[in-house]
N, C-alpha and C positions, 0 to 999 in steps of 0.2 A: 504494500500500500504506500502511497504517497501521498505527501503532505499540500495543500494549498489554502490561499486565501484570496481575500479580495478586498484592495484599497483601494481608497481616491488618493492620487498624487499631484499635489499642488508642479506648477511648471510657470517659467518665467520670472520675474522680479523677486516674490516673494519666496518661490522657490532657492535662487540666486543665496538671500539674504540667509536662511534656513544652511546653505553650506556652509557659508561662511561661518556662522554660530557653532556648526559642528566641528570644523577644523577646530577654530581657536578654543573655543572650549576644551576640546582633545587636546591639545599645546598647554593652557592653561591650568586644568585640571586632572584632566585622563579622561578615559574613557567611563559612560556611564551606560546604562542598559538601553537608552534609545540610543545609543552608536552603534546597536546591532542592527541598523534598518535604517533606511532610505526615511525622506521625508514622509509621510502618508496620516492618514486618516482610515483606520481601520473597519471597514464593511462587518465584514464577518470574522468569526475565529477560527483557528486552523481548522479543516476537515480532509481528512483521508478517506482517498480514493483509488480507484486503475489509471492506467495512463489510458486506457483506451474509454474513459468515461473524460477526458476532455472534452470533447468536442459537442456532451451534454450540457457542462456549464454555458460553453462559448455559445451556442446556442439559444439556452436560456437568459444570457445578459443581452444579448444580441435583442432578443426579442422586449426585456424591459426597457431598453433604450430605446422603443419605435413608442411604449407609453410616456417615455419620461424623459426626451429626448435632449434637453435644456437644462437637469436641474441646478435652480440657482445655489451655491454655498457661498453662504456670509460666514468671514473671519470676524468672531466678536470684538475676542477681546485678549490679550495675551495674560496670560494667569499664572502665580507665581506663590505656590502652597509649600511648607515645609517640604516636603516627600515628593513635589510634581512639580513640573513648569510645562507650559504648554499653553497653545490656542484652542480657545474653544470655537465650535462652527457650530452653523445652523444651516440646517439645509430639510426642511421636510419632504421635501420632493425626491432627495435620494434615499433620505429612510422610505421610503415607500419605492423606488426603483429597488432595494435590495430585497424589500420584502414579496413583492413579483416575483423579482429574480428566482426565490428560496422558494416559491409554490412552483413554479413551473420544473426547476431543476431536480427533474427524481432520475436518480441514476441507484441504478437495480446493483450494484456496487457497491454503492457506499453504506457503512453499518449504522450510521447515526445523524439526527438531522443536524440542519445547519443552524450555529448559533449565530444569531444578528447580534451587531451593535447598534446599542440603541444610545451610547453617550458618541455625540462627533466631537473627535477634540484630534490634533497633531502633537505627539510629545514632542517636548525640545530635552529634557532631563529627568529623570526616576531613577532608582537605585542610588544612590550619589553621597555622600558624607555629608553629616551636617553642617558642617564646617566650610562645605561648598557652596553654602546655598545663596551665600547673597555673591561671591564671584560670580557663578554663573545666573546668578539675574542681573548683573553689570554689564555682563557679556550681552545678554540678550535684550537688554536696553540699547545697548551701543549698535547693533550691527541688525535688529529686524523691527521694520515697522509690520505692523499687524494689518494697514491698511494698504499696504503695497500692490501693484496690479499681479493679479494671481490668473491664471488659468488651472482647470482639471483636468487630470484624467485616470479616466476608470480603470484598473489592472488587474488581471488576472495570473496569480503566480505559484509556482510549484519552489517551496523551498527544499533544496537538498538534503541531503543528510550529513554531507561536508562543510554545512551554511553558505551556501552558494545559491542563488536566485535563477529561476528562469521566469521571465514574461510569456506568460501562453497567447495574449493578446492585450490590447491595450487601446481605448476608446476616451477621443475628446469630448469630454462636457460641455 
């Protein structure tokens, strides 16, 4: 069985600003557990499948993106909690594309349904030392605005088992 998911991935400016945060952060502090991952906004949580039940998902997103073909995501606000940093989003249009998505996607394969997320938010840092916490909110002060011109896109991904990523597909918002 193998493992995927399905994010929205910010692209363009605010995307741009989001690297930059991760380098210097990583330079500045080390690594913290959203350095395991690209920028995104988490759809669903992992679910294992056959490789030959791709082309059920691809299929099924395909088809919720002819209902929800547009949906808008508003970056609120950048949020900065003991234990989390991150932007929070709003988008009800895509919680309701993933939730299409997840009724149409039955693949006779897979052992267990799919978990949605129902919080949208982008990590910038979790996992981190206490001792971190107001460096990297300095960081993340300096180098990302929350309002920045953003573009999405939908993705479709098989994580390895080496932590190595493939995009099965990948669809502009």
């Amino acid at each position: 069985m193998e493992k995927f998911i399905i994010y929205a991935c910010p692209v363009g400016e605010l995307n741009s600003q989001l690297e930059l945060y991760f380098k210097i952060s990583e330079i500045e502090c080390g690594k913290n557990a959203a350095h395991k991952y690209m920028p995104h906004c988490t759809l669903t949580g992992f679910f294992e499948d056959e490789l030959t039940a791709i082309p059920i998902y691809i299929k099924a997103l395909n088809q919720a993106l002819l209902k929800f073909p547009n949906p808008e995501i508003n970056v609120l606000n950048i949020i900065f909690k003991l234990e989390w940093h991150g932007l929070e989003l709003y988008s009800p249009m895509l919680k309701q594309l993933i939730i299409d998505f997840a009724k149409t996607a039955k693949s006779p394969t897979r052992n267990q349904d799919l978990r949605l997320k129902d919080w949208l938010h982008l990590s910038l840092a979790y996992e981190f030392p206490a001792k971190q916490q107001e460096k990297l909110k300095k960081i993340a002060e300096q180098t990302i605005n929350h309002r920045a011109l953003v573009r999405w896109e939908l993705r479709f991904y098989q994580l390895h088992s080496d932590g190595s990523w493939s995009c099965h597909q990948s669809w502009m918002l």
